[in-house]
N, C-alpha and C positions, 0 to 999 in steps of 0.2 A: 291281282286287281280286285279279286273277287273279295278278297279278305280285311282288302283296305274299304272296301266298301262297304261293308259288314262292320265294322268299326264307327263308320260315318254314321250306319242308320242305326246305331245302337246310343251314340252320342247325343243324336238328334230326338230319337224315340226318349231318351229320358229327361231331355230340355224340355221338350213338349210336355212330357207329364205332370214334371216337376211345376211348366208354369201353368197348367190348367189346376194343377190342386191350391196353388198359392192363389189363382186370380177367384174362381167358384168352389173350391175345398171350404165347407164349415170349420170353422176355429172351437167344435167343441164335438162328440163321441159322432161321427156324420150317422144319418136315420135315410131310409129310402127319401121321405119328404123334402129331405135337402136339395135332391137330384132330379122333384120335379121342375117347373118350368117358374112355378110360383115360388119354391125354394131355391132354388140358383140365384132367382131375382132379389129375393129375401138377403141370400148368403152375398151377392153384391153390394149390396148396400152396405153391411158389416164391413169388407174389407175393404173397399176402398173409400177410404177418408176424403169428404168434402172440401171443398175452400169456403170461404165465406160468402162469393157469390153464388155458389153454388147448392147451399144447404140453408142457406139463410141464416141471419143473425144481424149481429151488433158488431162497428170498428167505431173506436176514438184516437183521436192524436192527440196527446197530451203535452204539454211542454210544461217544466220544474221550472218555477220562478227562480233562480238562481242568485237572484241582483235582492231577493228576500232576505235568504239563507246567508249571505256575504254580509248585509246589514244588520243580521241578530249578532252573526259572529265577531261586529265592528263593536257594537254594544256591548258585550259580552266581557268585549278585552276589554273595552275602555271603563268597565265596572271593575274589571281583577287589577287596572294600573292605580284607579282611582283609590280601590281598597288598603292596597300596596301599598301608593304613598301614602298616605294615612299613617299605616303600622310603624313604617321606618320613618316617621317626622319629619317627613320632606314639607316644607313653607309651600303649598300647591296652590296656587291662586281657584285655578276650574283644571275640571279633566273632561271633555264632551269625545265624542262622537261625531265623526261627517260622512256622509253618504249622497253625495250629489256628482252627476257626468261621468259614471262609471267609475268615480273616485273613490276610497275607502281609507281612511284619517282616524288615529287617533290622536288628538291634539291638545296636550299637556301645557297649560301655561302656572309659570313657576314668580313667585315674589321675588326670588332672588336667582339674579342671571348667571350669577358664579357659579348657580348647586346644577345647569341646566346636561354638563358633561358628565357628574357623578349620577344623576339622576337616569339618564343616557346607559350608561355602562350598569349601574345597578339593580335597578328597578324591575326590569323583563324578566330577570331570577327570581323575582319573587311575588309577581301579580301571578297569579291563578287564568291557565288558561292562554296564558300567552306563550306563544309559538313564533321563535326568532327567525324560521326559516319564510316565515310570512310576512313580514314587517320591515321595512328598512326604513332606520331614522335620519331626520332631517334637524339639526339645529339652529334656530333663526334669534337671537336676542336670548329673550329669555321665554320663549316658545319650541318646545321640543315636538315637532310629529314622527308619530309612524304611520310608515302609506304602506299599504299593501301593492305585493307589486303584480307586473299583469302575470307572469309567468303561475304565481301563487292562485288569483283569480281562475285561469283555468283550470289547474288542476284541482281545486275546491270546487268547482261547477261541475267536472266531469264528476268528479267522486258524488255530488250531490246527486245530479241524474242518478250514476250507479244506485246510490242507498235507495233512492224511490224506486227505482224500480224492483231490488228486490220484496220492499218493502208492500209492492201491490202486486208482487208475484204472494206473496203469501196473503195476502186477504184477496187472490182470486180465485185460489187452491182451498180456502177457509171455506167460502163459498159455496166450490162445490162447482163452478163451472165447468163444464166438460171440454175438452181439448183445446184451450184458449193459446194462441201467439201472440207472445207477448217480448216486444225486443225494442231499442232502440231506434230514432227512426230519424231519416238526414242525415246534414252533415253535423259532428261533434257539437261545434258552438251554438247549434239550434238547440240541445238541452231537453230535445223531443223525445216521445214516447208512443209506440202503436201496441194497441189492444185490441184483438181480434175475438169475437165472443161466439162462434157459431150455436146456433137453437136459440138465442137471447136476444127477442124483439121487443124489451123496453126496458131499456138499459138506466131508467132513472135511478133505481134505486142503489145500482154500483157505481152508477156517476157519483153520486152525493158519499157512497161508504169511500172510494177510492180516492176523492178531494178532503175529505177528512183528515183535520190534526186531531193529535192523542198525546199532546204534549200534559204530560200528569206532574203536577206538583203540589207537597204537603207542606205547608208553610204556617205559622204562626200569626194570627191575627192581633194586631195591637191595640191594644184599650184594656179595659179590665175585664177580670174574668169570672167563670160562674162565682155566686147567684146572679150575678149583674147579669143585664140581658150586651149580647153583642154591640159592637161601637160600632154600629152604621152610618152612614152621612147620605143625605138627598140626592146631592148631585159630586161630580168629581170635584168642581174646585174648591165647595166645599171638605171635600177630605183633604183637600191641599193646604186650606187655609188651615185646619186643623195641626198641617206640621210647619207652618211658618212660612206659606206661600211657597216653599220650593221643597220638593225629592231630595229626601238624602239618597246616597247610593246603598244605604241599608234597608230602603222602604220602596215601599212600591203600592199604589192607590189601583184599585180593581174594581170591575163590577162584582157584583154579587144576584147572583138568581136566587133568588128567595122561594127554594119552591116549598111548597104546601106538603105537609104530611100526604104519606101516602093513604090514597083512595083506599076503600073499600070494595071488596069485589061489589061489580056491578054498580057502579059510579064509574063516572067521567071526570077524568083530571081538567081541571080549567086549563083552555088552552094557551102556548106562551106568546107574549107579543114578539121577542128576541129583544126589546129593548130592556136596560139594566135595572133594576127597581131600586136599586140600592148600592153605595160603595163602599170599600172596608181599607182601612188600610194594614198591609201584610208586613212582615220582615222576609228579608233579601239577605242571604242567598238560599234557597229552600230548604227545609229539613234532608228530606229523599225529592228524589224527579221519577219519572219515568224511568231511565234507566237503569234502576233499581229492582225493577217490577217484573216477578217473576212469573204470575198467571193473573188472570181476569175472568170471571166468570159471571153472568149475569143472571139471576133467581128471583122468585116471584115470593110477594110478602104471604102468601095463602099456599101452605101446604100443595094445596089443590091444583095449583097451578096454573088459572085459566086465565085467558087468553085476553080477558079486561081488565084483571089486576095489576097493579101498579108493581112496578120490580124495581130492582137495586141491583147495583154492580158488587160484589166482592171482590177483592184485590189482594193479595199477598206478595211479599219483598222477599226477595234474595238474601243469604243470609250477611253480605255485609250492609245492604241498607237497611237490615231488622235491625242490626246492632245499631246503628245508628237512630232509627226511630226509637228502638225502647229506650235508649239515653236519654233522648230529648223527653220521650213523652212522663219520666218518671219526674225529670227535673222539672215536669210545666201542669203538674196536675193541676186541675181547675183551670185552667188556661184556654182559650177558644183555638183552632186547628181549622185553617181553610184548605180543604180538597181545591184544588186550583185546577181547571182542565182550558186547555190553549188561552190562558189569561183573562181566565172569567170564574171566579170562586164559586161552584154550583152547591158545596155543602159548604158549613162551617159549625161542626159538634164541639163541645168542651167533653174535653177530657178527664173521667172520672179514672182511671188509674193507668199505668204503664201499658203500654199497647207494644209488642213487638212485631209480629209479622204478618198481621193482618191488618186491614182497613176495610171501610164501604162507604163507594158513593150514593146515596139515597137520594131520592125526590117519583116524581109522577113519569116514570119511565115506562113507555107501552113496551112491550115483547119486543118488539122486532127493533125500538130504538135504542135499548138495554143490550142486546146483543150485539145489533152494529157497535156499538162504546166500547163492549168488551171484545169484541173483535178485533179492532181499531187500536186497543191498548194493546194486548197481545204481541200484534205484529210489531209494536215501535214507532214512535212519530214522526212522519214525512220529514226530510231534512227542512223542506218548504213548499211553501202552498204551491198547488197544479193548476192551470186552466186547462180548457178546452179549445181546442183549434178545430177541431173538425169532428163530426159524429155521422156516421153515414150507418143506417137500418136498411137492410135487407130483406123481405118478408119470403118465407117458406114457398108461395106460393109464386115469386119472383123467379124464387132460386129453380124452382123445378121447370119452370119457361126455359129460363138457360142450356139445363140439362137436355131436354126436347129436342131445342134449338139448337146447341150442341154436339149432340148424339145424330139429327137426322143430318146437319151440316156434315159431319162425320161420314155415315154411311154414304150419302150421296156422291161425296165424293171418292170414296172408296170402289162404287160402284162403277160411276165415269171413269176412274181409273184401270178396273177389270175390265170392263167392256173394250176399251183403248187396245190395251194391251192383246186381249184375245185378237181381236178384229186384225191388228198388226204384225204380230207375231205369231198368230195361231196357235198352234198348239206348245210353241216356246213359252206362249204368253201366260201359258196354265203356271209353266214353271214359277215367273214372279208372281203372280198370285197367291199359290203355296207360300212363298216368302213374304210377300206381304203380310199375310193372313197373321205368319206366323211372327212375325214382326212387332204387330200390335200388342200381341199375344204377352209375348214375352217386357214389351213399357210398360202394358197394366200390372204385370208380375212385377216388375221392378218398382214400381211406383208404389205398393203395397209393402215389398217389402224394404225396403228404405223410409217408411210412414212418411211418403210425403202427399202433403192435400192433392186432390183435383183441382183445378182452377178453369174457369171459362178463359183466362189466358193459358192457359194448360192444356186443354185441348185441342186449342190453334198451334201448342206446339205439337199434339200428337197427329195432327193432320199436315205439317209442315214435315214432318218428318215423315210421314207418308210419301206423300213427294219427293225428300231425299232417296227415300227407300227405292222409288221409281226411278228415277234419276241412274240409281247403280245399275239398274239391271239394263236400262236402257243402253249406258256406257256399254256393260261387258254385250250386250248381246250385239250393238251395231259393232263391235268390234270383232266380234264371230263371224260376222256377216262379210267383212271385209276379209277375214283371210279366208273364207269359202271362195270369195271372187280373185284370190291370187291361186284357186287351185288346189290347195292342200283340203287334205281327209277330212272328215267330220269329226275323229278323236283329237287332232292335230289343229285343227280349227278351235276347236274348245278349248284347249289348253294353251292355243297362244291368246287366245280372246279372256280367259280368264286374267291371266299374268300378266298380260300389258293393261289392262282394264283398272288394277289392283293398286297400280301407283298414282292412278287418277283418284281413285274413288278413296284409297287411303290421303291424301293432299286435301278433296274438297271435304272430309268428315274433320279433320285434325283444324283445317281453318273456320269451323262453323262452332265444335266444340269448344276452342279457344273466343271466340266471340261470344257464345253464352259465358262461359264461367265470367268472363268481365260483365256481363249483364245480370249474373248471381250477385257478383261482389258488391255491384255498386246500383242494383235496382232495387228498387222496391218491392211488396209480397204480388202482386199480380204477375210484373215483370221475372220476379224470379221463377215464379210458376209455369211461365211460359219455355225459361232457362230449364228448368228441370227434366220437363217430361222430351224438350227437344235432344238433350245430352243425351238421354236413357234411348230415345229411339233412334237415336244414329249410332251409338254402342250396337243395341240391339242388332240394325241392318248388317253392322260391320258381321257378325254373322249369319245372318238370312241370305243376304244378298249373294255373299262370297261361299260361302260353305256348305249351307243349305241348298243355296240354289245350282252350286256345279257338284253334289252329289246327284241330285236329281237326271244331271245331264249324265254322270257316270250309270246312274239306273241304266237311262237310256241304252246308254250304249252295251252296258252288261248284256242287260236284252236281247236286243238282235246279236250277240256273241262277239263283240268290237266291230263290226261287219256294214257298218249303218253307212250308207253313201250318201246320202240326202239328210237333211235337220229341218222339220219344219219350225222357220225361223223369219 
């Protein structure tokens, strides 16, 4: 007995250490100051990671307009069918686009109703950009549509979500924010997005980088070219009338921001109104896009660098969209070139000779709005634009109420619960206290090393599990209690009060733990927080309660030499 016990407190003695160095152990060469009262409290704060109610910060819920991204892609084909029939001579009366009641249409009407079957079977092979597995046609007269169908629609939404969201995982890792959660959030077809920003109490300025497109395109301005100055128009429908009242589908009429040379250190760029000054008309389909674009960098026109002068983006292409740009730009010397960014031409230089694998967008770019752009470009253009559903700020000074509140909620109850138990079971009751103690000990350990946040829902599960924790010992001990009053030993009492105790107490953990993991799976970050830390501390108990606490009882009875007639219990 003696040896098996010796095993026990050798088991127990390195759980305990293992979780006191993981919960107040320094994470870097430990110094005496670690281990005062101020340094323990220091070193707590390092290892265990906050939630966001708790540390204070920024959450947004985003939702991906998806019914956006479905309607450029309806565009997009109905521009590559429209191209199409063109090249291969089809008689095509119009080719448009429909987007209305979650509908999605490309709708082909043909002069001649005989060609509407070959057109049907042909065509999809050779428009640019069309995808047969999205599209099912319909023939009516001499009207062909393809509808997208809903199966297509979903799975094009889900992959949209996806791409956004990686795409502002990386312009929030760009950033620089410190341990953001960032996941999906609802059910699928909500298209949502949560962002959890902890230390980040004014979240405007990621609001505006994070809803940001970076859609880049280099396209060819039409009119004549240097020395002539650019072919701008007043307004749009003047640039329409200029192509005969109607868009071909090789053109395309734009704004134009006309910005101003850049400033002078120490001047002010006049500020923009965001309405268009001017419109240009482009050709269609771009030179390069975005997708081509291999870095971004943003730099200042003054060596010097400061922090009022006016900067420019630098851009460089990947080497198949260099080739492609130095083709173009050698064939268009003198030729005007619109930087096109989300459907607004912010430069448009003529081209004095072959340009391969560089470009610059110029104009009155402050520091910090040059960098957003090059940021923004870097990462990739949102499949489609984000709102905001929700934005909830937490302030520092919030978060640390909680914790108080929290922590004394906590101990107070911990307290009620030692006193109980002493008063109750007397000197039994020391026993689950030592398991309590060590109970807690061991979630905070677990909770650190698994990096999961604290949560003010997280706490009520670590005081909920307290209670469980209470709960076991109360099972095994009123069950000792009852075979003392059938008369057997105090070693014989303990050991049938442990063993018949053990299929309870294993039953009510295994049905609570299955009730959080479905409150993991299918709750949200508070709710899950609440799941986490109650999981870890009914694991935990499963050993405090069971192991810990009937070695404790083997001390005892070591002690007196198995000899113990009485249990204060």
């Amino acid at each position: 007995m003696k040896k098996n016990l010796l095993h026990r407190v050798i088991i127990i003695a390195v759980v305990t250490l293992l979780g006191l160095w993981v919960v107040i152990g320094p994470r870097h060469r430990p110094a005496l100051a670690d281990f005062t009262p101020a340094g323990i409290n220091k070193t707590l704060r390092e290892n265990i990671r906050l939630g966001l109610d708790l540390r204070g910060g920024s959450q947004l819920v985003m939702q991906v307009q998806v019914q956006d991204y479905l309607k450029r892609l309806t565009e997009e084909t109905s521009r590559g069918v429209q191209d199409a029939a063109r090249e291969q001579g089809y008689d095509v009366k119009e080719v448009r686009p429909e987007a209305d009641g979650g509908g999605y249409r490309v709708v082909l009407v043909a002069n001649d109703p005989s060609k509407v079957s070959e057109i049907r079977d042909n065509l999809p092979n050779r428009a640019t950009g069309f995808d047969p597995s999205i599209w099912s046609a319909a023939v009516s007269g001499n009207t062909l549509t393809w509808e997208m169908s809903d199966a297509a629609k979903t799975s094009l939404g889900t992959r949209a979500t996806e791409d956004a969201l990686k795409i502002i995982d990386t312009r929030i890792n760009a950033l620089g924010v410190a341990e953001p959660t960032l996941q999906t959030h609802g059910p699928t077809s909500a298209h949502q997005i949560l962002l959890q920003m902890p230390g980040i109490d004014d979240p405007e300025r990621i609001k505006q980088l994070l809803k940001s497109e970076s859609r880049l395109e280099l396209m060819k301005v039409v009119g004549p070219g240097n020395p002539s100055p650019i072919q701008t128009y007043p307004t749009e429908e003047a640039a329409r009338q200029s192509l005969g009242g109607t868009v071909p589908s090789n053109r395309r009429v734009l704004a134009y921001d006309e910005r101003d040379e850049p400033t002078a250190a120490g001047t002010t760029a006049p500020p923009k109104t965001g309405e268009p000054t001017a419109w240009v008309v482009v050709e269609t389909p771009a030179v390069v896009d975005g997708s081509e674009l291999r870095s971004a960098d943003a730099s200042s026109n003054n060596p010097a660098g400061g922090p009022d002068d006016a900067y420019q983006i630098n851009f460089t292409l990947k080497p198949s969209g260099a080739q492609k740009f130095g083709a173009w730009t050698a064939a268009n010397v003198g030729a005007y070139m619109a930087v096109v960014l989300n459907d607004r031409v912010q430069s448009a230089p003529y081209i004095k000779s072959q340009i391969t694998d560089s470009g610059q967008i110029s104009g009155n770019f402050t520091r910090d709005s040059a960098n957003d752009l090059a940021l923004t470009l870097r990462s990739g253009a949102l499949p489609a634009r984000i709102v905001y559903l929700e934005e909830r700020t937490v302030g520092p000074s919030l978060g640390a109420d909680s914790i108080r509140s929290g922590v004394t909620a906590s101990l107070v109850g911990l307290a009620l619960v030692v006193l109980t138990m002493l008063v109750y079971y007397r000197w039994s009751g020391l026993n689950a206290v030592i398991a309590l103690l060590l109970n807690t000990l061991l979630t905070l350990a677990a909770l650190i090393l698994f990096d999961a946040a604290l949560t003010l829902p997280g706490i009520a599960g670590i005081i909920l599990g307290i209670g469980m924790a209470v709960d076991s010992n109360v099972l095994i001990f009123e069950r000792i209690r009852e075979e003392l009053a059938t008369g057997k030993t105090v070693a014989s009492a303990i050991d049938a009060g442990f063993d018949r105790a053990f299929v309870t107490i294993i039953d009510t953990h295994v049905t609570t733990i299955v009730s959080s993991l479905f409150l993991f799976v299918f709750g949200t970050g508070p709710i899950r927080g609440f799941a986490v830390t109650l999981v870890l501390g009914l694991l935990a108990n499963l050993f405090t309660a069971v192991y810990v606490s009937r070695t404790i009882f083997l001390w005892e009875l070591s002690r007196k030499q198995g000899r113990a007639e009485t249990l204060s219990i």
